[in-house]
N, CA, C and O atoms as a CHARMM CRD file, in Angstrom:
* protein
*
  284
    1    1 UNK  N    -13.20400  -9.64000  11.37200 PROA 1      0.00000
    2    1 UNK  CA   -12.60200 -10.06000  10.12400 PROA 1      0.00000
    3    1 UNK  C    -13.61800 -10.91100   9.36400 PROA 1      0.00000
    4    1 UNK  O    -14.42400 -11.62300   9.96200 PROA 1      0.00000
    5    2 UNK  N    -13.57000 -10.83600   8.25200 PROA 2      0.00000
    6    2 UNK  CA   -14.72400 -11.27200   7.28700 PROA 2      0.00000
    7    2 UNK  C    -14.65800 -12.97800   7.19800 PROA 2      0.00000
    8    2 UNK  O    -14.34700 -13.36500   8.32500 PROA 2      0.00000
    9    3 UNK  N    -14.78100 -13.78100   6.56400 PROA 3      0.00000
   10    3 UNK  CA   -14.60200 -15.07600   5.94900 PROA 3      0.00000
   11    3 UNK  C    -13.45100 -15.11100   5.63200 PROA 3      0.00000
   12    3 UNK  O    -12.91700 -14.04900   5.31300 PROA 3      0.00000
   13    4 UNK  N    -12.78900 -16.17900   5.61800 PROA 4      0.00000
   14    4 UNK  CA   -11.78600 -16.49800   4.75300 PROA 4      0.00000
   15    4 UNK  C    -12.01000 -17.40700   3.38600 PROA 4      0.00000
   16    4 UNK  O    -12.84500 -18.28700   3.17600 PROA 4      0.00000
   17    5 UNK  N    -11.22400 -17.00900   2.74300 PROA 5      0.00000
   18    5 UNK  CA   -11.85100 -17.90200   1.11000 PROA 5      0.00000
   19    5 UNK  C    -10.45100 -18.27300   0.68800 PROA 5      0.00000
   20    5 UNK  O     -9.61900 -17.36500   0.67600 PROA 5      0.00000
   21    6 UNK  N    -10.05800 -19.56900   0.31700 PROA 6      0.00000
   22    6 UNK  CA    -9.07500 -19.94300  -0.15500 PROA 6      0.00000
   23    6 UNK  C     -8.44500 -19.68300  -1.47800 PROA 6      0.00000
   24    6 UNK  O     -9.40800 -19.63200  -2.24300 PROA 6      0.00000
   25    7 UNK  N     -7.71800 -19.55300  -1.94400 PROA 7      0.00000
   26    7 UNK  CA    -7.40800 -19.56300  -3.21300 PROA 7      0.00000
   27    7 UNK  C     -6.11100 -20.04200  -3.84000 PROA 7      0.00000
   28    7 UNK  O     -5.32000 -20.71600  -3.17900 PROA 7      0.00000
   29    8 UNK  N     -5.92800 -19.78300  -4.82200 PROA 8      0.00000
   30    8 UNK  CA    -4.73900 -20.18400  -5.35800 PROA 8      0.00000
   31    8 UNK  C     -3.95800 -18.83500  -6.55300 PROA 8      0.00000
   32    8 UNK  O     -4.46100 -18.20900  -7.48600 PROA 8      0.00000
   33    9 UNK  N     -2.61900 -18.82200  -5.98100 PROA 9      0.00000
   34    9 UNK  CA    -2.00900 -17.53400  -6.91300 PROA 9      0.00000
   35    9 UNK  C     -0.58600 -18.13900  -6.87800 PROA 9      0.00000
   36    9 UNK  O     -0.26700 -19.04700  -6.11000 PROA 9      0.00000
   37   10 UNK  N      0.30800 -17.51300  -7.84500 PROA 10     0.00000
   38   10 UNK  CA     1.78100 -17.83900  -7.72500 PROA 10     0.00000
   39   10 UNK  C      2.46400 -16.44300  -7.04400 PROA 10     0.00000
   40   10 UNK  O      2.01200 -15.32700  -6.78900 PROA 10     0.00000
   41   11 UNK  N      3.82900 -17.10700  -6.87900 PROA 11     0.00000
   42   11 UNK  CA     5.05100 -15.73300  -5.94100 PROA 11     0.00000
   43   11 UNK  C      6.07800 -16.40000  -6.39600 PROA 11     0.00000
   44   11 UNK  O      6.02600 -17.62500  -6.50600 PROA 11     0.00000
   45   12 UNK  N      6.99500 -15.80000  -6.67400 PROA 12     0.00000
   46   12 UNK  CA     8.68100 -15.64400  -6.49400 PROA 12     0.00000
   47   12 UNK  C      9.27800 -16.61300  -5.27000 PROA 12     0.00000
   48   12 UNK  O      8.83200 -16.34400  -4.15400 PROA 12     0.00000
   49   13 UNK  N      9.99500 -17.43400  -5.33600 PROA 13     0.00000
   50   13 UNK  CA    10.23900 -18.45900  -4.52000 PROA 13     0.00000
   51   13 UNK  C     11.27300 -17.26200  -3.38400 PROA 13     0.00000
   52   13 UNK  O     11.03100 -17.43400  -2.18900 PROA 13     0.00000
   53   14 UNK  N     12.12500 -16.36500  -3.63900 PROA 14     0.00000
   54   14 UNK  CA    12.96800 -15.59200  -2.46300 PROA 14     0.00000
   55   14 UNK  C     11.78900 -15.22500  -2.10100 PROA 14     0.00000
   56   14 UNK  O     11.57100 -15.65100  -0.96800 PROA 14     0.00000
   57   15 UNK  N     10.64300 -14.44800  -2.65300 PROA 15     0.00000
   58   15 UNK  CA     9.55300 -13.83900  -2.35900 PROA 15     0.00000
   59   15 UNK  C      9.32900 -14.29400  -0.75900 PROA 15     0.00000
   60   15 UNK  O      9.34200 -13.69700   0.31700 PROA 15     0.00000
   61   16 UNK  N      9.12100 -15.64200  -1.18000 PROA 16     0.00000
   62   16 UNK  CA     8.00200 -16.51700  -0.62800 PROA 16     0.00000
   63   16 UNK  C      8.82600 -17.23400   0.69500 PROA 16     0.00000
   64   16 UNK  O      8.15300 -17.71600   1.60500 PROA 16     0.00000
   65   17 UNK  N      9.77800 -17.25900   0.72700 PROA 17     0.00000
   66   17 UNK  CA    10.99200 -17.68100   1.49600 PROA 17     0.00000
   67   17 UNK  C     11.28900 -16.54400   2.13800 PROA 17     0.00000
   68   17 UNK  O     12.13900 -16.79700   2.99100 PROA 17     0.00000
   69   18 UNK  N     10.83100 -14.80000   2.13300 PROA 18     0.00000
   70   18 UNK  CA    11.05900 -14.23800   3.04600 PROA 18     0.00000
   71   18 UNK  C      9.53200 -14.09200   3.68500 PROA 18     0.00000
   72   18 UNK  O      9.49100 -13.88500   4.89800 PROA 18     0.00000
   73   19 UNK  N      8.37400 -14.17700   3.02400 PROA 19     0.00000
   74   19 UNK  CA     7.81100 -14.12700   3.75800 PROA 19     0.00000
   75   19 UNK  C      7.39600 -15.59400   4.86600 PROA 19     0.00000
   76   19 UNK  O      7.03400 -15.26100   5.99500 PROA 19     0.00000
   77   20 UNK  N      7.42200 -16.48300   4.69900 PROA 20     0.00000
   78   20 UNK  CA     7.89800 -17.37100   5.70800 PROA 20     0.00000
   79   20 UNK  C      8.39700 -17.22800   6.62400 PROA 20     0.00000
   80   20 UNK  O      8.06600 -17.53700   7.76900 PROA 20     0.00000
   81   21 UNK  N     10.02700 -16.31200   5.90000 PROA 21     0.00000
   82   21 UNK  CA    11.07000 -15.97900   7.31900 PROA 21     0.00000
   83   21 UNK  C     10.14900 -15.35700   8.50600 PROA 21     0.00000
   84   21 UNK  O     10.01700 -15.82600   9.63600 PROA 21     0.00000
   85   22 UNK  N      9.54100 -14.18100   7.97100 PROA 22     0.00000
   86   22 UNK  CA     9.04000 -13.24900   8.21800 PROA 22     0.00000
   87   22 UNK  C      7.66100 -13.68700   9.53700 PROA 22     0.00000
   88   22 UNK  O      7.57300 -13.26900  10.69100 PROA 22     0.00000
   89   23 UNK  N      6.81400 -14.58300   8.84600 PROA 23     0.00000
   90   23 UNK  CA     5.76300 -15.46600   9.24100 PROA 23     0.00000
   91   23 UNK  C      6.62200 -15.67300  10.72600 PROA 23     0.00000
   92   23 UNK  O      6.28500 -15.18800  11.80600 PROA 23     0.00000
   93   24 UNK  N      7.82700 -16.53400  10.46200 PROA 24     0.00000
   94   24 UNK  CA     8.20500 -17.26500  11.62900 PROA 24     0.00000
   95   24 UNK  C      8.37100 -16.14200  12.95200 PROA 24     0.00000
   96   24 UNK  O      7.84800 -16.24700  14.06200 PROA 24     0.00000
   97   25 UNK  N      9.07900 -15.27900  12.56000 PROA 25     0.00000
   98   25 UNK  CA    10.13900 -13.87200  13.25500 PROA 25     0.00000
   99   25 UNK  C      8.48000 -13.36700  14.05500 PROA 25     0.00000
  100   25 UNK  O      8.48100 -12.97900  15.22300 PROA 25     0.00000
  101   26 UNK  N      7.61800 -13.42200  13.51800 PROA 26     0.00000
  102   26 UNK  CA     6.51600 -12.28700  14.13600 PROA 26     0.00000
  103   26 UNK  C      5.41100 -13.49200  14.50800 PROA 26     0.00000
  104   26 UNK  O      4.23100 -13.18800  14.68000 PROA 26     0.00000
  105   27 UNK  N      5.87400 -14.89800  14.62300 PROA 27     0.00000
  106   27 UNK  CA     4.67000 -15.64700  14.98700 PROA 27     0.00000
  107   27 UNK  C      3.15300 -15.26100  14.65500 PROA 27     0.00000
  108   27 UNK  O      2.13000 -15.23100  15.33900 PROA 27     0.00000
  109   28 UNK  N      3.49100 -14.92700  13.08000 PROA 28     0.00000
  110   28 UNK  CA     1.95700 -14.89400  12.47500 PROA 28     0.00000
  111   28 UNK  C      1.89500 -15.79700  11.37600 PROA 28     0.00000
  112   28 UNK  O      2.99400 -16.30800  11.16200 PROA 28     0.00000
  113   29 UNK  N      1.01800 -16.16200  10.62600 PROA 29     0.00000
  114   29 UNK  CA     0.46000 -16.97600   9.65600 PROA 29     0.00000
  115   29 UNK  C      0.85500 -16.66600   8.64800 PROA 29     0.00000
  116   29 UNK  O      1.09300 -15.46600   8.50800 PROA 29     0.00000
  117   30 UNK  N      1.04800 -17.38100   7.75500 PROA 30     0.00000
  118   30 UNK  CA     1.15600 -16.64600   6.38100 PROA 30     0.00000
  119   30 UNK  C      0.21800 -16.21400   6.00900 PROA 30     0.00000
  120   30 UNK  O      0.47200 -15.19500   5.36700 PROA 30     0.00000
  121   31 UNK  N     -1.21200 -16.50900   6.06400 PROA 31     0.00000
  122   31 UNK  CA    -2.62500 -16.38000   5.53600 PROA 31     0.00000
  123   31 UNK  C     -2.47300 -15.10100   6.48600 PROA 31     0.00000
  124   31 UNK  O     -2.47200 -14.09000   5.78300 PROA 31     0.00000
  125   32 UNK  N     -2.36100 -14.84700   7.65300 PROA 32     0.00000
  126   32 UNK  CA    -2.49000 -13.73900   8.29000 PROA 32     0.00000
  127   32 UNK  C     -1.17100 -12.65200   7.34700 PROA 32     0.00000
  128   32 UNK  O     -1.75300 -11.70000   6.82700 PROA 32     0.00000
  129   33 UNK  N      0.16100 -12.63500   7.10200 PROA 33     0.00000
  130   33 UNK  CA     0.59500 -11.63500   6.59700 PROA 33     0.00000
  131   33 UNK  C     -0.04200 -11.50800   5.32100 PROA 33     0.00000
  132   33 UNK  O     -0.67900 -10.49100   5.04800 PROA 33     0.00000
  133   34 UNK  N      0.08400 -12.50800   4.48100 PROA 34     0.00000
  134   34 UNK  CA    -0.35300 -12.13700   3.44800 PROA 34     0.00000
  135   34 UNK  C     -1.95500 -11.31100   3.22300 PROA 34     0.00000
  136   34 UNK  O     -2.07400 -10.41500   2.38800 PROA 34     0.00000
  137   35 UNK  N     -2.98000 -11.71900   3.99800 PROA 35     0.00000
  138   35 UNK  CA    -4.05900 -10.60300   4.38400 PROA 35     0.00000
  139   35 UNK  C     -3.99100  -9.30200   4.63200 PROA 35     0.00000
  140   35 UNK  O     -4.90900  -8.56000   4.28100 PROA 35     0.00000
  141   36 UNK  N     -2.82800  -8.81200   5.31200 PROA 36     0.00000
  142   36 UNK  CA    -2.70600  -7.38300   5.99700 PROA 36     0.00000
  143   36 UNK  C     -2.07700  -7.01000   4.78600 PROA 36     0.00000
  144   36 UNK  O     -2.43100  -5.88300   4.44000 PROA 36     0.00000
  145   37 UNK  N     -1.19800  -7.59900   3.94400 PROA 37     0.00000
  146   37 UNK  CA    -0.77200  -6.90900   2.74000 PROA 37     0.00000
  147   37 UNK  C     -1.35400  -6.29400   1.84800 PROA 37     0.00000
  148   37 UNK  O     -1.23600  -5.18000   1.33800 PROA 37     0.00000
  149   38 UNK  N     -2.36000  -7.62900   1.64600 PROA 38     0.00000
  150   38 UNK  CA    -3.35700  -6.83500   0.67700 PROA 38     0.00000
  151   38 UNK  C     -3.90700  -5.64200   1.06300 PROA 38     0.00000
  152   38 UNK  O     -4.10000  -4.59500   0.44500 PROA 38     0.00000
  153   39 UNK  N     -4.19600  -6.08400   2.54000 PROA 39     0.00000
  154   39 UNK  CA    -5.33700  -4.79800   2.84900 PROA 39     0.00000
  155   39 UNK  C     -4.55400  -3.67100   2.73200 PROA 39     0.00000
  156   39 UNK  O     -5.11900  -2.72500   2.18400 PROA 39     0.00000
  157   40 UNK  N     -3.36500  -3.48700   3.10500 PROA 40     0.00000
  158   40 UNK  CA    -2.07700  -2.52600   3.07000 PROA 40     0.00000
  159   40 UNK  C     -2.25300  -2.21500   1.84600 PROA 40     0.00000
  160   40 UNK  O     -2.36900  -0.99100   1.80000 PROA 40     0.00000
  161   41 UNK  N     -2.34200  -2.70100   0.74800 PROA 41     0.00000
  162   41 UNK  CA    -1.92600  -2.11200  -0.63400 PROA 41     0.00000
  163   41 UNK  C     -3.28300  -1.43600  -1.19100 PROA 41     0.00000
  164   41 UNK  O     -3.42900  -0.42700  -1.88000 PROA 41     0.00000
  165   42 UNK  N     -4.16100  -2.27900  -0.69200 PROA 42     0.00000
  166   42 UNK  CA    -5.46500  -1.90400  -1.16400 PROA 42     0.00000
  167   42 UNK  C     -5.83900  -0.49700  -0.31800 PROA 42     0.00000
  168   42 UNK  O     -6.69500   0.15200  -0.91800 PROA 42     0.00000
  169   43 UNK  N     -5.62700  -0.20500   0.27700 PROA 43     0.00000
  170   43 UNK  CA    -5.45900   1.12400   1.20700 PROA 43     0.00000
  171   43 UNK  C     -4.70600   1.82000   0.81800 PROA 43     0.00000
  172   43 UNK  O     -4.91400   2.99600   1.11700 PROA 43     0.00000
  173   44 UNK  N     -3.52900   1.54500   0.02200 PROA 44     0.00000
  174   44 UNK  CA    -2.75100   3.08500  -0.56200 PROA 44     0.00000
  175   44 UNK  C     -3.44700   3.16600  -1.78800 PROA 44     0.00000
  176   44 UNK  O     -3.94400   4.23500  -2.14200 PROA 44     0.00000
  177   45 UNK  N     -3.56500   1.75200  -2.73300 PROA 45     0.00000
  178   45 UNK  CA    -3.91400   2.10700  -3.78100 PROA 45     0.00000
  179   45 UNK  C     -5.13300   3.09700  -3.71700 PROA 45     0.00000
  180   45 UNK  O     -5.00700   4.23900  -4.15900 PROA 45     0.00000
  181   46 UNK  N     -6.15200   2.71700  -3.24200 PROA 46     0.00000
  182   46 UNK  CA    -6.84300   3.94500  -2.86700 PROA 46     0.00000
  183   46 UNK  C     -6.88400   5.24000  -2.84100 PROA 46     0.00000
  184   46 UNK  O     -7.44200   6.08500  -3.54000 PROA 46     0.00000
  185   47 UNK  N     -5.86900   5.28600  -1.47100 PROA 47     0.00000
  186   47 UNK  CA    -5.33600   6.69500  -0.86100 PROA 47     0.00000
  187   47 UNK  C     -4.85500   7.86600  -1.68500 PROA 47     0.00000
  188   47 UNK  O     -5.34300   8.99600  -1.70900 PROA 47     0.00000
  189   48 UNK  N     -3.49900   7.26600  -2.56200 PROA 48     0.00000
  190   48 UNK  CA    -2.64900   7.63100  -3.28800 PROA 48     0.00000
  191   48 UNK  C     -3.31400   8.81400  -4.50800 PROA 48     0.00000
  192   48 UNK  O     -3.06600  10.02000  -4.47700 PROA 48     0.00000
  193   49 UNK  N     -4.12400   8.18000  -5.46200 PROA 49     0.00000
  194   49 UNK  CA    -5.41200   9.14800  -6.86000 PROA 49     0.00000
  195   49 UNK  C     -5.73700  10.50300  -5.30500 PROA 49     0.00000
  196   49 UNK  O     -5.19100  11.60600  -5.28200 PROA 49     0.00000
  197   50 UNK  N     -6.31900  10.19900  -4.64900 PROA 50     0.00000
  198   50 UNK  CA    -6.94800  10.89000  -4.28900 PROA 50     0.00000
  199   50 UNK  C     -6.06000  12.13800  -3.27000 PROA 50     0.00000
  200   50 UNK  O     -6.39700  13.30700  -3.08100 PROA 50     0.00000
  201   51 UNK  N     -4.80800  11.38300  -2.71500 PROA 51     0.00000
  202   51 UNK  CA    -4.15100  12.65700  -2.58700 PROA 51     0.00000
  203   51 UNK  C     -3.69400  13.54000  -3.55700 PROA 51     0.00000
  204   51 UNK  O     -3.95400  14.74200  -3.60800 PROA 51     0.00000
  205   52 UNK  N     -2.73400  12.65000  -4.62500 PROA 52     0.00000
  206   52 UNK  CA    -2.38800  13.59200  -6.22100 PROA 52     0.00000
  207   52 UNK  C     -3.93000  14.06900  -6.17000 PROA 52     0.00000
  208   52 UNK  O     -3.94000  15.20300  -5.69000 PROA 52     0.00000
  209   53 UNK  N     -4.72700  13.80500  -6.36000 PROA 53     0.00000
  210   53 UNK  CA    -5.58000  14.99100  -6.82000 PROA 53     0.00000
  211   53 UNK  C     -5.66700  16.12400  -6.00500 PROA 53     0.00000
  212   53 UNK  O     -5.31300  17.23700  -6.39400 PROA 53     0.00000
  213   54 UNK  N     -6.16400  15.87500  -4.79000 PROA 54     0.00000
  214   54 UNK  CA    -5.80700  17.11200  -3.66300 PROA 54     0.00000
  215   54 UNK  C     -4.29300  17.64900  -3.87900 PROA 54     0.00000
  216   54 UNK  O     -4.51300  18.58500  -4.64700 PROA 54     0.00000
  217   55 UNK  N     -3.08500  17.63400  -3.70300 PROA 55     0.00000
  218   55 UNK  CA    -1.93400  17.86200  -4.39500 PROA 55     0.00000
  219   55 UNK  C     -2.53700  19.06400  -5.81600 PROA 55     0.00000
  220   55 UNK  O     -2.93000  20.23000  -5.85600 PROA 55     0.00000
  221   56 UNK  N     -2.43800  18.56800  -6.26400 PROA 56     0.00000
  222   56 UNK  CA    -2.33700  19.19000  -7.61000 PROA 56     0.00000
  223   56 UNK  C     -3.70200  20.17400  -7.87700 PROA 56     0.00000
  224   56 UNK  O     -3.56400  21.03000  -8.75000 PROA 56     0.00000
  225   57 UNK  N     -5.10900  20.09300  -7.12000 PROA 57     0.00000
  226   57 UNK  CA    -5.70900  21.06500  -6.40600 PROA 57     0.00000
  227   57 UNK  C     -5.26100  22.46900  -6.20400 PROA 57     0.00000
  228   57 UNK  O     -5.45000  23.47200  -6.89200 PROA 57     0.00000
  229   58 UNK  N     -4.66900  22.30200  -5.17100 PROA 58     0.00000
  230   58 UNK  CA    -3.75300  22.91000  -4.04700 PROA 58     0.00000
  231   58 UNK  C     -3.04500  24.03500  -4.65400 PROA 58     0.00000
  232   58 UNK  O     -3.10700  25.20900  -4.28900 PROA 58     0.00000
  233   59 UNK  N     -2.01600  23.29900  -6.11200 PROA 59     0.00000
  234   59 UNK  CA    -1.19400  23.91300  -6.54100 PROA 59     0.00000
  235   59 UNK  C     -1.89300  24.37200  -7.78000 PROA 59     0.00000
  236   59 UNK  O     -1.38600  25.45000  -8.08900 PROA 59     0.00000
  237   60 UNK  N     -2.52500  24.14800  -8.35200 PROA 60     0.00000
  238   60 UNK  CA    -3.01500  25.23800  -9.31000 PROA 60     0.00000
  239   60 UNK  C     -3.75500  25.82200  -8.36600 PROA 60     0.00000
  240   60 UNK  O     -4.59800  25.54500  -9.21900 PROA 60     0.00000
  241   61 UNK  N     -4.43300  26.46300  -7.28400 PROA 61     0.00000
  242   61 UNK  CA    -5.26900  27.14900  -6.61300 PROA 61     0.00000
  243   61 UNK  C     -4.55000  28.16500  -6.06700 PROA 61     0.00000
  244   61 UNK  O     -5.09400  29.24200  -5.82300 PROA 61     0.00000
  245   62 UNK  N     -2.86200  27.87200  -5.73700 PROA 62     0.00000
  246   62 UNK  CA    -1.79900  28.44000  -5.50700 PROA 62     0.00000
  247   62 UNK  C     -0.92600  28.92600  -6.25800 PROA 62     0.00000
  248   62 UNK  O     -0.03100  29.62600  -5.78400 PROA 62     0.00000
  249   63 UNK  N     -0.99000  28.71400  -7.29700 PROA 63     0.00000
  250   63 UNK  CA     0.10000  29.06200  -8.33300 PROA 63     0.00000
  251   63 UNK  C      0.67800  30.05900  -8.38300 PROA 63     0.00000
  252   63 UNK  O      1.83200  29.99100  -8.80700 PROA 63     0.00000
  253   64 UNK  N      0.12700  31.42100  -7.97300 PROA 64     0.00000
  254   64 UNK  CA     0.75700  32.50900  -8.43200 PROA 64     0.00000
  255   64 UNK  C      1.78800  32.38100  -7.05300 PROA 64     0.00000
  256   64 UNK  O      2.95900  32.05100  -7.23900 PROA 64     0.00000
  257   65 UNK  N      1.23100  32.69000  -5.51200 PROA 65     0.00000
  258   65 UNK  CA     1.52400  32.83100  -4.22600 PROA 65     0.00000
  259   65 UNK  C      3.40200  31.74100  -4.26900 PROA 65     0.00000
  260   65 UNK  O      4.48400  32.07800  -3.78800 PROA 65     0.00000
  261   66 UNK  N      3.02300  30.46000  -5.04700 PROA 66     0.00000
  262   66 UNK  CA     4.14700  29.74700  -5.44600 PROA 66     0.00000
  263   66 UNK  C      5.03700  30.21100  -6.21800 PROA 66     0.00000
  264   66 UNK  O      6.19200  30.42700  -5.85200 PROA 66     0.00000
  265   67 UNK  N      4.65800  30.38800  -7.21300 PROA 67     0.00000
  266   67 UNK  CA     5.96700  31.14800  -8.25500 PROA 67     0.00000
  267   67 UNK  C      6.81600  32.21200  -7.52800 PROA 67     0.00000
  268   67 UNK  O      8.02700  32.31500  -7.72400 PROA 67     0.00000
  269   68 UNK  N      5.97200  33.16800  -6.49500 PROA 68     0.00000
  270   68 UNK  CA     6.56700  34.19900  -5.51500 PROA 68     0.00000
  271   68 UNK  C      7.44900  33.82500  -5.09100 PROA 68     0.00000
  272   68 UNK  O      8.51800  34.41900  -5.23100 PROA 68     0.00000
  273   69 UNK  N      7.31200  32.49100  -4.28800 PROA 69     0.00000
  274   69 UNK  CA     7.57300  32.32800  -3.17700 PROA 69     0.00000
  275   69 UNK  C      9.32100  31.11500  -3.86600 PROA 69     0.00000
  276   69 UNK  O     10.36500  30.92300  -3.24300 PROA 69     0.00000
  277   70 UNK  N      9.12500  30.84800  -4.57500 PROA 70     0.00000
  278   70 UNK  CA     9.96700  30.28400  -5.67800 PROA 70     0.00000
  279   70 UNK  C     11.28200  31.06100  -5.94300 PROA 70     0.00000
  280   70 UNK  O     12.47500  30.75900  -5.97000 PROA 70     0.00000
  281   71 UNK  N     10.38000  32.46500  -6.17100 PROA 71     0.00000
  282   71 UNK  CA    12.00700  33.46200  -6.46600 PROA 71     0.00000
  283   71 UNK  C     12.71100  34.19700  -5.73500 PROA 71     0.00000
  284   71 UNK  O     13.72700  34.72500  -6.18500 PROA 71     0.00000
């Protein structure tokens, strides 16, 4: 795991009150959930462009075999 760097951001007080809950229930950190989140989001955000594009690839490459298969 890289450095840690502190910072400062705002949240939603239920927000922030479940992740606490949450913190407590799984005996992890908040600095630790809140890390895996990001990395979590930052990993679909990613993921996500690049499947729609494969997706939609796929289906115009398929189109006719689909419409067939449709009726």
């Amino acid at each position: 795991m890289s450095r840690m760097i502190k910072f400062s951001s705002q949240i939603d007080s239920e927000s922030l009150d479940e992740l606490r809950k949450l913190a407590r229930e799984t005996e992890r950190s908040l600095s630790r959930l809140l890390t895996e989140a990001v990395q979590q989001y930052l990993h679909t955000a990613r993921v996500r462009p690049a499947f729609a594009s494969a997706v939609e690839e796929v289906l115009e490459e398929h189109n006719e075999l689909l419409e067939r298969l449709a009726r």
